[in-house]
C-alpha positions as CSV (number, residue, x, y, z in Angstrom):
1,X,7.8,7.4,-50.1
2,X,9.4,5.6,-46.9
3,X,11.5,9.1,-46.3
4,X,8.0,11.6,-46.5
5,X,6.4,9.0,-44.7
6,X,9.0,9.5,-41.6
7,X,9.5,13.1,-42.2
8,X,5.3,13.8,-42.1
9,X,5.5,11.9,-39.0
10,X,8.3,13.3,-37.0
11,X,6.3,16.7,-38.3
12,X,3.3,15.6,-36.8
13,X,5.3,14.6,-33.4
14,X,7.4,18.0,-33.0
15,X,7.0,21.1,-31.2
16,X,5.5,22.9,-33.8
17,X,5.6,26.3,-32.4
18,X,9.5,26.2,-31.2
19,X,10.2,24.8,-34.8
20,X,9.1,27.9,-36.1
21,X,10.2,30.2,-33.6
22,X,13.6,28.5,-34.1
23,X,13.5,29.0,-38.3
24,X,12.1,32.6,-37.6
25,X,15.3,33.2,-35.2
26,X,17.7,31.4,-37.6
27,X,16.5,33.3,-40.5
28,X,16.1,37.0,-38.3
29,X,20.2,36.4,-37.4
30,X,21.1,35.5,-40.7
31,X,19.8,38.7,-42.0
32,X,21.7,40.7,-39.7
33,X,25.0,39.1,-40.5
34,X,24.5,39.7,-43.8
35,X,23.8,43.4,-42.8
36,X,26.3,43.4,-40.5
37,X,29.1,41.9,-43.2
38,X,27.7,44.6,-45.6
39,X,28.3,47.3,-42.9
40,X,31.7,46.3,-42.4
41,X,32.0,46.3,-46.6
42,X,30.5,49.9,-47.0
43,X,32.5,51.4,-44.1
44,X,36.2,50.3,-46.3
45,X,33.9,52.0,-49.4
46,X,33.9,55.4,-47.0
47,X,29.9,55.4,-47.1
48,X,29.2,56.3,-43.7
49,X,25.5,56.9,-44.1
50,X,25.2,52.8,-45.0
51,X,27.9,52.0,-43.2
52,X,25.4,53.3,-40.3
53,X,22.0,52.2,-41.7
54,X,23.1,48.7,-41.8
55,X,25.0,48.4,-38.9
56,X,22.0,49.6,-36.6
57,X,19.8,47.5,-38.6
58,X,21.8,44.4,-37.4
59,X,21.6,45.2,-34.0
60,X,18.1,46.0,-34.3
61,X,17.4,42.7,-35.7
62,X,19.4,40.8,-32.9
63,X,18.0,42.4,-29.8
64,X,14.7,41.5,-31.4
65,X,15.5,37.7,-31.7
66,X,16.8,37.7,-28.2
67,X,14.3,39.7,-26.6
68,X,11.4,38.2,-28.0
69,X,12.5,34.4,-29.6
70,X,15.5,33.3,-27.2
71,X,12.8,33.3,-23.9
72,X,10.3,31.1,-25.9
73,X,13.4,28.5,-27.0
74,X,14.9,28.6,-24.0
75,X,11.4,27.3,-22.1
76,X,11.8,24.5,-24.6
77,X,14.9,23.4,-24.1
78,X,16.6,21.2,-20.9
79,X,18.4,24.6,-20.2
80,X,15.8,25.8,-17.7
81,X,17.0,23.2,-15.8
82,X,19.9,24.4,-14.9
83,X,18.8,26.9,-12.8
84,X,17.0,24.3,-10.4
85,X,18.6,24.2,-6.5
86,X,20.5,21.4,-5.5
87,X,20.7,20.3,-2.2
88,X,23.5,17.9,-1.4
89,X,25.6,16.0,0.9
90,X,28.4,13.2,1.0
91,X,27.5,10.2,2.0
92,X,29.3,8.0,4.1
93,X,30.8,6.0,1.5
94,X,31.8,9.3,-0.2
95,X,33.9,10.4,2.4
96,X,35.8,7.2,2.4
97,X,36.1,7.5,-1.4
98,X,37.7,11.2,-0.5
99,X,40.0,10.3,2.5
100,X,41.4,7.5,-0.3
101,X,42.1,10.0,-2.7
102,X,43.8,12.1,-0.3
103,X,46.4,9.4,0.9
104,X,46.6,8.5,-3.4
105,X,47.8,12.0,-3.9
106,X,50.2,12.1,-0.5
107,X,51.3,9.0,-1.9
108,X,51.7,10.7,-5.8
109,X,53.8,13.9,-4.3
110,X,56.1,12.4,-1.9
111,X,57.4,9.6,-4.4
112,X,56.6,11.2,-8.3
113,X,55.4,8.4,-9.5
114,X,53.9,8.8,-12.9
115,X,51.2,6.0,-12.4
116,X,50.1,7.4,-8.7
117,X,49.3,10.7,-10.8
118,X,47.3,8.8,-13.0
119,X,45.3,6.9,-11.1
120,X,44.6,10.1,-9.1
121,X,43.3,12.0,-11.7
122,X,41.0,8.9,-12.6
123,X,39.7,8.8,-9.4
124,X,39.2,12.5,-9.0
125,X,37.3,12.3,-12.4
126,X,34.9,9.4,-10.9
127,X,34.0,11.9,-8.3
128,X,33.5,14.8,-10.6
129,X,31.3,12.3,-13.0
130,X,29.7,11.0,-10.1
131,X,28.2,14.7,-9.1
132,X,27.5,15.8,-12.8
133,X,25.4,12.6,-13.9
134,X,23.3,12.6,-10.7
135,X,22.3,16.5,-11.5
136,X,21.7,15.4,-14.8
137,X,19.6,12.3,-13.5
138,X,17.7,15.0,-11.2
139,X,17.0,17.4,-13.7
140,X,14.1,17.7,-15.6
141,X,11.7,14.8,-13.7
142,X,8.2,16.7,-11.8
143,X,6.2,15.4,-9.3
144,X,2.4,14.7,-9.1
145,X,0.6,13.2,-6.3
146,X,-3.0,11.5,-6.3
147,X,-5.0,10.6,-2.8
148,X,-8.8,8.9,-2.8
149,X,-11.8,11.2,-2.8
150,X,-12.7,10.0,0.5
151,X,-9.7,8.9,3.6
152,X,-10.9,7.9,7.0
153,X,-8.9,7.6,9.8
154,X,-7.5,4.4,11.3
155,X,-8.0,3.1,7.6
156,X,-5.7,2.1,5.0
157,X,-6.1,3.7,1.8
158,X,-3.7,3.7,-1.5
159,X,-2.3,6.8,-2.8
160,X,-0.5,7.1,-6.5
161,X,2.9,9.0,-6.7
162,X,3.6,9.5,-10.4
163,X,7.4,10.8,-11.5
164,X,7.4,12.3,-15.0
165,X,10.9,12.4,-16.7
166,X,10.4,15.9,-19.8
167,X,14.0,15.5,-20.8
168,X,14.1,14.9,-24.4
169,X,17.4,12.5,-24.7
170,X,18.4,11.4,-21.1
171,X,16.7,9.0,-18.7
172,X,16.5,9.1,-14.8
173,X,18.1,6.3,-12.5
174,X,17.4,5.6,-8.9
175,X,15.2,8.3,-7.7
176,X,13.5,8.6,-4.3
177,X,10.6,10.9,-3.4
178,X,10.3,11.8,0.2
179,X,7.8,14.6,1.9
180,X,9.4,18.0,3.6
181,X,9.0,18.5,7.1
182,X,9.1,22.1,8.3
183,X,11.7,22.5,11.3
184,X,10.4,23.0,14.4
185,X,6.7,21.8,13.5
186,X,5.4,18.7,14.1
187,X,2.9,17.6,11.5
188,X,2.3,14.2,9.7
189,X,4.0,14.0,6.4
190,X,1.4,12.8,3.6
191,X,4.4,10.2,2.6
192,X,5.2,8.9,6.1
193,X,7.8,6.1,3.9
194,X,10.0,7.7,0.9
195,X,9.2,6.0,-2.6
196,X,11.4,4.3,-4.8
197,X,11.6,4.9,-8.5
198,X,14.5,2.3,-9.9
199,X,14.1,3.9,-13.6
200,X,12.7,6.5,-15.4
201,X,13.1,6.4,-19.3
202,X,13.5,10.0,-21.3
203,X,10.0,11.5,-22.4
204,X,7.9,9.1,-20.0
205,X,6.0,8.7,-16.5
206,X,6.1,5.7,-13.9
207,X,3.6,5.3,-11.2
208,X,4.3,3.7,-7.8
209,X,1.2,2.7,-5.3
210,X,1.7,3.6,-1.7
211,X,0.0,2.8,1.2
212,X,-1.5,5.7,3.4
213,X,-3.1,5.5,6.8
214,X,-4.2,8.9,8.9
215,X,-4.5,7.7,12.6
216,X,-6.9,11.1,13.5
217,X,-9.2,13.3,11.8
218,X,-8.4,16.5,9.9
219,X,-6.7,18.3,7.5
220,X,-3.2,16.8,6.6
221,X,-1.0,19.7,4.4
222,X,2.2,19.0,3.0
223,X,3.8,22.0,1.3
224,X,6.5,20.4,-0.5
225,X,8.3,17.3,-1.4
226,X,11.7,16.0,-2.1
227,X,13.3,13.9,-4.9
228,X,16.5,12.4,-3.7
229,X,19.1,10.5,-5.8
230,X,22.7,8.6,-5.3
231,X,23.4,7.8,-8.7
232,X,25.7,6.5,-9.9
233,X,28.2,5.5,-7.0
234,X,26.8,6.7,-4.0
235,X,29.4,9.3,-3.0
236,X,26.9,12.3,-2.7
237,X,23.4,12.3,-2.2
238,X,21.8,14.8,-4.2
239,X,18.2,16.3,-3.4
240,X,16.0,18.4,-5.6
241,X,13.0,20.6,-3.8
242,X,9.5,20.7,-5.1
243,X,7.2,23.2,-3.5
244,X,3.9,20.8,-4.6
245,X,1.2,21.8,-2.0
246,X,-1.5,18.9,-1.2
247,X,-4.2,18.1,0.9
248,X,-5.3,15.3,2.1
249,X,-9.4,15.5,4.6
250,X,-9.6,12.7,6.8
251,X,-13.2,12.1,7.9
252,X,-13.7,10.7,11.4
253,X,-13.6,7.1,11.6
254,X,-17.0,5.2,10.7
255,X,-16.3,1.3,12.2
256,X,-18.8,0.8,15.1
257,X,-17.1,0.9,18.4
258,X,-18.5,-0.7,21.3
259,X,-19.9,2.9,22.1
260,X,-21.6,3.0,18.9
261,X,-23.1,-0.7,19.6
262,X,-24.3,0.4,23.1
263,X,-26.6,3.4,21.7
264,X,-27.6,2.0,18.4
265,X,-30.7,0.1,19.9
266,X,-31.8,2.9,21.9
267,X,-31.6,5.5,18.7
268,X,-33.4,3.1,16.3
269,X,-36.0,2.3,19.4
270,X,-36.9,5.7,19.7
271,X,-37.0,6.3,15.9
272,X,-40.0,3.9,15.2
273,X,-41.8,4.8,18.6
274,X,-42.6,7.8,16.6
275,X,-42.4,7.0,13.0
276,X,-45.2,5.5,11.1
277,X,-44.5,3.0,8.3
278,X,-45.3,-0.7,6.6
279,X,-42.6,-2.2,9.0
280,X,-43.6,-5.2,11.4
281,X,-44.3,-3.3,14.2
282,X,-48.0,-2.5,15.4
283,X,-47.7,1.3,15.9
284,X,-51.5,2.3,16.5
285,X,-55.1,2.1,15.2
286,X,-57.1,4.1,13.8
287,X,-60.4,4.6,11.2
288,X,-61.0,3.0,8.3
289,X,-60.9,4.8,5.0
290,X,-61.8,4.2,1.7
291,X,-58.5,4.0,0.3
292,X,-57.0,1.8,3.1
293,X,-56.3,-2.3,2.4
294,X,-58.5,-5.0,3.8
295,X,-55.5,-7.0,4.8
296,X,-55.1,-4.1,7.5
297,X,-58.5,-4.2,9.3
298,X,-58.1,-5.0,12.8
299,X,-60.8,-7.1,13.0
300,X,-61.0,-7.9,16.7
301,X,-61.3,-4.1,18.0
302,X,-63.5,-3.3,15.0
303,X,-66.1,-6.1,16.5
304,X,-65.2,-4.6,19.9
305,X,-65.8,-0.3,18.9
306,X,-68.4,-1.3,16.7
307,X,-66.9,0.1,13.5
308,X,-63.6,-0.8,11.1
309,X,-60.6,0.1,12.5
310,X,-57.3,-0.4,10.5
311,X,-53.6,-1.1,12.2
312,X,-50.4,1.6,11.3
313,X,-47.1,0.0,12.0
314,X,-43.7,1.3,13.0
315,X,-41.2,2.6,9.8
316,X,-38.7,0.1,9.9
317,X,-36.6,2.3,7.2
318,X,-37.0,5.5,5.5
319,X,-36.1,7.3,8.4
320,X,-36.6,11.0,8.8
321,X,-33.9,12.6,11.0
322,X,-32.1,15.9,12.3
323,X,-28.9,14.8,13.4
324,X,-27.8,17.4,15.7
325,X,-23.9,17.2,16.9
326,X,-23.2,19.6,20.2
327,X,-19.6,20.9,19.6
328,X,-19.1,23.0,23.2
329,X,-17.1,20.7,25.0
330,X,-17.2,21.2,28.8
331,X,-14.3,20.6,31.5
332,X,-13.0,17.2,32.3
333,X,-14.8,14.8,34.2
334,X,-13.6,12.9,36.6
335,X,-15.7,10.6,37.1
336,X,-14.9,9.2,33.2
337,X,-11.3,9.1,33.5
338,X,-10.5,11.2,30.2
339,X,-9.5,14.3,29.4
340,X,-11.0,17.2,27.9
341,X,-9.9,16.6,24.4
342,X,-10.4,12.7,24.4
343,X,-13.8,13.0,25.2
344,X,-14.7,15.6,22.3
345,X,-13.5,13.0,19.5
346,X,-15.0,10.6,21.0
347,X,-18.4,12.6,20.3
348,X,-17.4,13.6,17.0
349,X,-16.4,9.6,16.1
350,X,-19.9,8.7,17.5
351,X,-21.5,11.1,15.6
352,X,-20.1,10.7,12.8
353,X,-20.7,6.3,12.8
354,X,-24.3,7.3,14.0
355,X,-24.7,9.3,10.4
356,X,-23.3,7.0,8.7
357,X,-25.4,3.8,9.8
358,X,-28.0,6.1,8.5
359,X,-26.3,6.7,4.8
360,X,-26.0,2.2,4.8
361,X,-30.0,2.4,5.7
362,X,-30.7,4.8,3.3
363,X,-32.9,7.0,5.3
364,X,-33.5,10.8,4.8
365,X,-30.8,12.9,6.6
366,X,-30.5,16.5,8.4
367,X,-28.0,17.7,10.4
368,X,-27.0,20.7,12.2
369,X,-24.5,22.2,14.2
370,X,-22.7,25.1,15.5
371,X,-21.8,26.9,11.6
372,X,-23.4,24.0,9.7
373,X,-26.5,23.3,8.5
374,X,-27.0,20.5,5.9
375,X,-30.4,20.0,4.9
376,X,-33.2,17.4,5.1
377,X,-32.3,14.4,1.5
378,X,-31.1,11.3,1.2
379,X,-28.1,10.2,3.0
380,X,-26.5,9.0,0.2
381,X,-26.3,12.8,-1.0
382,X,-25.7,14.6,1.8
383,X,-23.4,12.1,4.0
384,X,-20.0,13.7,3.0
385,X,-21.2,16.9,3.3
386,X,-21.8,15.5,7.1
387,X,-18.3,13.8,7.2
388,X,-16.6,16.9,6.2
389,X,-17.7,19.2,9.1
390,X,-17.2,16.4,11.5
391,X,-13.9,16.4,9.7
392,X,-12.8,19.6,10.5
393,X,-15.1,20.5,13.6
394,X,-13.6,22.0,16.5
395,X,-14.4,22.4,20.1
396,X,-16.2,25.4,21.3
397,X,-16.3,27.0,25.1
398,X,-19.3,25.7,27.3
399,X,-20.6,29.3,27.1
400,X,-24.7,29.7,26.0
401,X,-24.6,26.0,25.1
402,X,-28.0,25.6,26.8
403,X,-29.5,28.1,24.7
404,X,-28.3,26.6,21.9
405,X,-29.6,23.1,22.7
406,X,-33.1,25.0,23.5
407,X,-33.7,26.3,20.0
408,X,-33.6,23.3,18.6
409,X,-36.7,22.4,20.9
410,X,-38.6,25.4,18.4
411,X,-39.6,22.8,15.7
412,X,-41.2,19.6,18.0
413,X,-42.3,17.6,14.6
414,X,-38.8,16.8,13.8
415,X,-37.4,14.0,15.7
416,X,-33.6,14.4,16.4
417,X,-30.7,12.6,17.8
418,X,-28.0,15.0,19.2
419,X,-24.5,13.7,20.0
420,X,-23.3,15.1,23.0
421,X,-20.2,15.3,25.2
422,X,-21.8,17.3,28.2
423,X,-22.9,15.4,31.5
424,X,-26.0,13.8,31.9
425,X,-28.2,15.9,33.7
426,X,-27.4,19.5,32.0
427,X,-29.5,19.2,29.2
428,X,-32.4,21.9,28.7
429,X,-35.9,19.7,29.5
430,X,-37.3,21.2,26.8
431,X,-35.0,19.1,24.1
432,X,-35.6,15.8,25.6
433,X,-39.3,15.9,24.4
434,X,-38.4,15.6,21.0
435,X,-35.2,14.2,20.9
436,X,-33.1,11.6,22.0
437,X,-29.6,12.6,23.8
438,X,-26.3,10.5,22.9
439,X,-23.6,11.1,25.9
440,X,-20.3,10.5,24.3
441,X,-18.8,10.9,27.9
442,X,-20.8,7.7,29.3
């Protein structure tokens, strides 16, 4: 019972296709030796015609099997692995190792000592043993690389590099997994510090947590990575290539900067001077009406007009707003001190904390731009959507900016903030009726 137990279960754990392509292919070639010995018996008989018939049969039978069974085996075996590139180099220590066994074998020829040859074949073993198990310790392990949903720059985030050893008997030592940098281009690496993997047992994956931080916005690429290995002694450093292409979108940083505290008042001032709510503030008055609350009669200027009059207060959340970021980016100013390029993302990191004080308010968000439009719901929806154009937003030439500002003056009952980096005193006068300007550049 103990033996079916173990054989159901190692049934059960198998590769049940390749087991019966490999019985199919086993039982196919035995078959055609049995033709082919039966040619070989009926050609000493002098029967050509079977002598024929068998012989092709047997041939026929064997291209099948390796045209058709050999390719699916072969995917299933550690033999594909073979064919992987190796890149390698000799380390420091292995060139010491060498220039040792070359003065061992001057040694070994000018005196014929017996022992000197020995010890120089053991040595030139080591070495051989040395690059063999290292390829062996490289073969077989893949690569899989998981980043957060959400990065933003300047902030430290944790990113999982898992190593999966798919070699059936043999486990991987001392493994290090470093990102590829293209020559001649300089672009951060996703994996600015290689990662260490001590052990890797047969048939099984590891996981190592590494710390990632993304000092600007954008879109970080990296096409490839490398696992590196000196096992066992360190005389050659062997390094396998993995073309693994990830992304990694960094949205502009959201911590409020001194900029951000300057205009915050101003944005949320001009917000409830035109929103109505059940906020604090006294906003207007107005007529009573049947379906208003006593609590809100104003009963001093209803004994003054001679008739109820109720008070409306300022929204104090809730907000309804068009966010509105300007991407033409005009020519430097020198009355700021920056350049042309620092001044842009400082616009895009002010717009981007002004939307999302918004999303930790909770208020109803729109925003538009120059080939975005994300429309009016609640910032807790829509807020990456936001993020990721300001992620990847670019700067555009100065040209018809104004007329772009000025159709967003077409719909006056929609209060917006737009996030500028243009000098104060170019805006159309149109836009500052319903809107309130942000100058990135003051």
């Amino acid at each position: 019972m103990k033996l079916q137990a173990s054989l159901s279960n190692a049934w059960e754990k198998a590769d049940r296709p390749g087991v019966r392509a490999f019985l199919l292919s086993m039982l196919a070639l035995s078959v055609a030796f049995l033709l082919a010995l039966y040619s070989g018996a009926a050609a000493r008989l002098g029967s050509i015609g079977l002598t024929s018939a068998s012989a092709i049969t047997a041939l026929v039978i064997a291209g099948w099997v390796g045209v058709t069974l050999v390719p699916t085996l072969a995917k299933r075996t550690p033999l594909r692995w073979i064919g992987y590139r190796i890149e390698y180099r000799v380390t420091r220590e292995g060139w010491i190792y060498i220039a040792g066994i070359i003065l061992v074998a001057l040694a070994a020829i000018n005196t014929g000592n017996n022992l000197l040859f020995l010890i120089l074949a053991c040595l030139i073993a080591t070495i051989l043993m040395s690059g063999i198990l290292s390829s062996v310790t490289l073969a077989g392990v893949e690569m899989r690389l998981e980043l957060p949903e959400h990065i933003f720059a300047g902030q430290t985030v944790r990113g999982t590099v898992e190593l999966k050893n798919e070699k059936l008997t043999l486990p991987s030592f001392s493994l290090r997994v470093e990102g590829v940098r293209k020559k001649g281009v300089e672009t951060a690496a996703l994996l600015p510090t290689p990662v260490y993997f001590p052990y890797l047992p047969r048939l099984e994956a590891a996981k190592q947590s590494v710390p990632l931080q993304f000092s600007r916005r954008g879109l970080y690429r990296q096409e490839a990575f490398r696992i590196v290995t000196r096992f066992p002694f360190g005389f050659l450093q062997k390094a396998r290539r993995l073309d693994l292409k990830s992304e990694a979108l960094v949205y502009p940083s959201v911590e409020a900067t001194q900029e951000f505290m300057d205009v915050l008042a101003g944005i949320h001032g001009a917000i409830e001077s035109i929103s109505k709510g059940s906020g604090q503030d006294l906003y207007a008055l107005r007529d009573y009406q049947p379906t208003d609350s006593a609590r809100y009669v104003h009963w001093k200027a209803s004994a003054r007009l001679g008739s109820l009059m109720v008070r409306e207060f300022a929204r104090e959340d809730d907000y309804r707003v068009l966010l509105v970021f300007d991407p033409h980016n005009p020519a430097g100013s020198s009355k700021t001190g920056t350049s042309e390029t620092e001044r842009f993302e400082q616009s895009v990191g002010l717009c981007a904390t002004i939307a999302w004080d918004f999303y930790e308010r909770g208020s109803l968000l729109q925003y538009r731009s120059v080939g975005a439009d994300v429309p009016l719901a609640p910032s807790t929806e829509n807020i990456f959507a936001v993020l990721r154009h300001l992620a990847m937003v670019e700067a555009r030439p100065s040209e018809k900016w104004q007329s772009w500002l000025s159709d967003l003056a077409a719909d006056p009952a929609t209060f917006k903030i737009v996030v500028t980096s243009q000098a104060r005193g170019t805006i159309p006068a149109e836009v500052w009726n319903t809107s309130y300007v942000v100058f990135a550049a003051e």
